[in-house]
N, C-alpha and C positions, 0 to 999 in steps of 0.2 A: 504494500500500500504506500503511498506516495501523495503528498498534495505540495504542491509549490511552486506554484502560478496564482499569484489573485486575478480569476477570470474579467478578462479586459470588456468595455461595450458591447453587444452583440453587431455590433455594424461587423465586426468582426470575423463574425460564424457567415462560414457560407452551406448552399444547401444543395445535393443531388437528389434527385427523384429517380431511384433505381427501375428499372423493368419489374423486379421480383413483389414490389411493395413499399419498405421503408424507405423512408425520406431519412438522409444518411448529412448531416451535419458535420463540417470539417474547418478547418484553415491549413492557410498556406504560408509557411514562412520562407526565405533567401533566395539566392535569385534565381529565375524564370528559367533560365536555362541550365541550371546545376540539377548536377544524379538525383534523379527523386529517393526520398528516404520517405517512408512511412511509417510511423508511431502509433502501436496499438494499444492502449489501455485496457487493463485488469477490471476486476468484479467492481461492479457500482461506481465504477472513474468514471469523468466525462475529459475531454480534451485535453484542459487545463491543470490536469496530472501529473503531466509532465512538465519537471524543473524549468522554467525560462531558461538556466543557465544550460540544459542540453538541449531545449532547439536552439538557441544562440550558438553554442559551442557546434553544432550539426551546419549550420546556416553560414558561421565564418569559413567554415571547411569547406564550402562551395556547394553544400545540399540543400537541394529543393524539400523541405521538412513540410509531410503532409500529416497532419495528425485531425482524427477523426473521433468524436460518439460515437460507440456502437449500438445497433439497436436496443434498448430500454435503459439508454445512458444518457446523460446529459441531454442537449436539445435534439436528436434523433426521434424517430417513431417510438412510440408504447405500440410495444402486440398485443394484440385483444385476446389472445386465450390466456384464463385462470392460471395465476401462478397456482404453485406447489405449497400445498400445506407444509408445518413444520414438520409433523408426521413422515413425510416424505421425504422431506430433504433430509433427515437425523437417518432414516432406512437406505435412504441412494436410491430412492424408487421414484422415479420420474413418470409426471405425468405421461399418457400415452400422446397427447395433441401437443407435447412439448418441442422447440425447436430446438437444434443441438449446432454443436461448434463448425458442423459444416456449414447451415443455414450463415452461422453470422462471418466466414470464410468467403461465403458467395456473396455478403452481403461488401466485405472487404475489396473483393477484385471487380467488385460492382463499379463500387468506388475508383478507382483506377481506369476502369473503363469512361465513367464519366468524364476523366481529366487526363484524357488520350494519356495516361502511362503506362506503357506496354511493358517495363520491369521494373521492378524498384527494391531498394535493399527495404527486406523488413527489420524491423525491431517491436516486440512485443515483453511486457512485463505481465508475470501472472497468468490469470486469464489472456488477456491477447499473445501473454507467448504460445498458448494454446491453439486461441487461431490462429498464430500468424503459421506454425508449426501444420497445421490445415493446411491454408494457402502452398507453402512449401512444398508438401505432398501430394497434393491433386492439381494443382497448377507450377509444374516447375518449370516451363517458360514465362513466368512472369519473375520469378524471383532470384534476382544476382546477389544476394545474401540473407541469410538469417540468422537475426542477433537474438535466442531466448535468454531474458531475465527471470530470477526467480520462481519459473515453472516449473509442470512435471508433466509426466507421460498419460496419465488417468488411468493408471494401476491403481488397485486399492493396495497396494502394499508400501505404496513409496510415496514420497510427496505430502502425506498429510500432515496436514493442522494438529497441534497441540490441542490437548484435551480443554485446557484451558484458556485458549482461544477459540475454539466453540463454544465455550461458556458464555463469552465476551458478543459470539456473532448470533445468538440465539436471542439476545435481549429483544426488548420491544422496540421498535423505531422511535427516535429523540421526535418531539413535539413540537419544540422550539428552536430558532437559530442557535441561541444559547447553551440548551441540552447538544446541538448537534457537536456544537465546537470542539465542548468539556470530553464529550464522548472522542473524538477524535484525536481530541489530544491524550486519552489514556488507552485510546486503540494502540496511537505510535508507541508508548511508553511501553508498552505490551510488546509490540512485533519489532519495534527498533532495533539495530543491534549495538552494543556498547562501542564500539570503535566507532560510529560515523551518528551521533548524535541530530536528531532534528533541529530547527529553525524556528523555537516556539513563536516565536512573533511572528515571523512569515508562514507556519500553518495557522494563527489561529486567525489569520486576513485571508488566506485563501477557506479557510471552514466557514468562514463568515460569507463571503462572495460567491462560493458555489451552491450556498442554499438560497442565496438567491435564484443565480441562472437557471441553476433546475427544478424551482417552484418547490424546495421543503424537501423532507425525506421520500424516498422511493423505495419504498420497503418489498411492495409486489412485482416491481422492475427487477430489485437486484435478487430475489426467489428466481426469478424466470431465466436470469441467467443462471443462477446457481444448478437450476434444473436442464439446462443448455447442458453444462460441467458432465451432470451425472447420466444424461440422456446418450451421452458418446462414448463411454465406459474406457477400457482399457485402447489406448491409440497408438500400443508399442511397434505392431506392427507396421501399422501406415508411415510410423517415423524411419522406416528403413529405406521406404522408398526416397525420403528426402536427397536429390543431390547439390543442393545449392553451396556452397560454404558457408557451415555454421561455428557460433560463436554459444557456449553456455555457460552464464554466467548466475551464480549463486551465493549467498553468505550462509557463512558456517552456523549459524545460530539464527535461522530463520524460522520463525515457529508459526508461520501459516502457513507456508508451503516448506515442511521436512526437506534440510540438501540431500535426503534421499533421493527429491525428483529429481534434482539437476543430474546427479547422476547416471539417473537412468536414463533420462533425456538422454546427454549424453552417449552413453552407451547407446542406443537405440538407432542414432545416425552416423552412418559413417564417415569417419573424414572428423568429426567434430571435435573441434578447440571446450573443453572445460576446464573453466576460469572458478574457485571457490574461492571468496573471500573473506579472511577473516575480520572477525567482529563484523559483518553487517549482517544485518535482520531484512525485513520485508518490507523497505524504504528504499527509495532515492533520496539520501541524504547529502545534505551539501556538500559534504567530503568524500563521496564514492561518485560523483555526477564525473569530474571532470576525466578519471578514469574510464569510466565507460564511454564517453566519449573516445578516449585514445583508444581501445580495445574495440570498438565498432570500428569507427573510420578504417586501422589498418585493415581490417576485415574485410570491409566494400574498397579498401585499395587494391588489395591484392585479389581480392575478386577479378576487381578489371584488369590487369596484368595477365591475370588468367586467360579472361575470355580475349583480351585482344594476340595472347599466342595462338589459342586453336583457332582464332579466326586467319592467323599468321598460317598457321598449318594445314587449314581446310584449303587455302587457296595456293597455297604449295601444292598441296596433293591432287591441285585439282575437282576435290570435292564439293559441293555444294549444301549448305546448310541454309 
């Protein structure tokens, strides 16, 4: 979890109407012509989750930094079918009418599609490193890298939340701007890890500002993704198909998502860089931002170096691709 961006004007947010349905809510940051980079946000994030100082750090680098709401996030669509009781989510029995990480995959290269870009390095934390880890798999000409943050595979053996952070994500939905703040600030205190400390004065202006833009608590939005999570079950296999060059990056003491997952991520794709760092938790914290910064970049550098030899090679050999 991650908040550290206080959400700018909405002149800001722009908006695509996909073929499939949702109307998919994004911005664009650096310039017009640099590598498109796209930023996927985890459970109940909207855009603005991501640190200013890593689209800026992404932006100076010469990337076109698209970061999007996903469907029942921020300003995006709400789906109209019934979230998932608690019953169900504490079981991993997902509604049957429920959407799953594909749906919000297609809803990602939706997106892409709307803003003619035909590849683009992903980076997703959480949940989005989950779709993005989707995208990867059933769309591998779209993607010239894949950077997952503190994700997992959706084994039930790996990756899980601390008993006592389920305790924390079972509460009732805060009421108040106020409730939501205090809650957020002892979410971070909870999943933070001791080496890379929060920013309490710039989370409690971004806690303040995003219950603004997204009109209060979203308690039935963020079930319906949770119910997404569980509707996709184990996705070890389809991680093997991934060939993009990936990057997994994880902290040793993360206790929503176990470095179990990063692990097996990890393990799961072949070719992949995993990165565990010590003391961080399940934050982008002002002290791990500029790192991952330099840990993606080289990633989508050598990416390109890559693809412009066997484009060097195909045309040696005469081939055509």
């Amino acid at each position: 979890m991650t908040a550290t961006e206080a959400p700018r004007a909405t002149e800001d947010d722009r908006f695509a109407d996909l073929p499939a349905g949702p109307r998919i809510c994004h911005r664009v940051d650096g310039p017009e012509d640099g590598e498109p980079l796209l930023l996927v946000a985890g459970l109940g994030l909207d855009l603005t989750s991501w640190p200013r100082r890593m689209v800026d750090g992404f932006a100076a680098r010469g990337f076109r930094v698209v970061r999007l709401d996903n469907r029942d996030a921020g300003r995006s669509s709400r789906i109209a079918t019934p979230p998932p009781g608690r019953t169900r989510q504490l079981l991993a029995r997902p509604r049957p009418d429920a959407y799953d990480l594909t749906d919000m995959a297609a809803d990602t290269v939706g997106l892409l599609d709307a803003l003619g870009i035909a590849r683009v390095h992903l980076v997703g934390m959480s949940m989005g490193g989950m779709i993005s880890q989707v995208v990867a798999a059933r769309h591998p000409h779209r993607v010239a890298s894949l950077t997952s943050i503190f994700s997992t595979t959706g084994h039930r053996r790996v990756g899980q939340p601390a008993r006592s952070t389920i305790l924390r994500l079972a509460k009732a939905a805060p009421r108040t701007v106020e409730e939501s703040v205090e809650r957020h600030l002892a979410m971070l205190a909870h999943i933070g890890g001791p080496g890379f400390p929060p920013d309490d004065d710039l989370e409690r202006a971004w806690a303040t500002a995003v219950w603004e833009r997204v009109g209060g608590a979203r308690s039935q939005e963020v079930a319906r993704q949770i119910g997404a999570i569980q509707a996709s079950g184990d996705r070890t296999p389809e991680l093997a198909r991934i060939t993009a060059p990936t990057l997994v990056v994880h902290g040793d003491v993360d206790r929503m998502v176990h470095p179990s997952g990063g692990r097996a991520t990890a393990d799961a794709i072949a070719g992949a860089r995993h990165v565990e760092i010590p003391g961080m938790g399940h934050h982008l914290a002002p002290g791990v931002v500029d790192r991952l910064v330099e840990l993606t970049t080289d990633l989508a550098r050598g990416a390109g170096r890559t693809d412009t030899a066997r484009s060097a090679g195909a045309q040696g050999t005469g081939e055509n691709r």
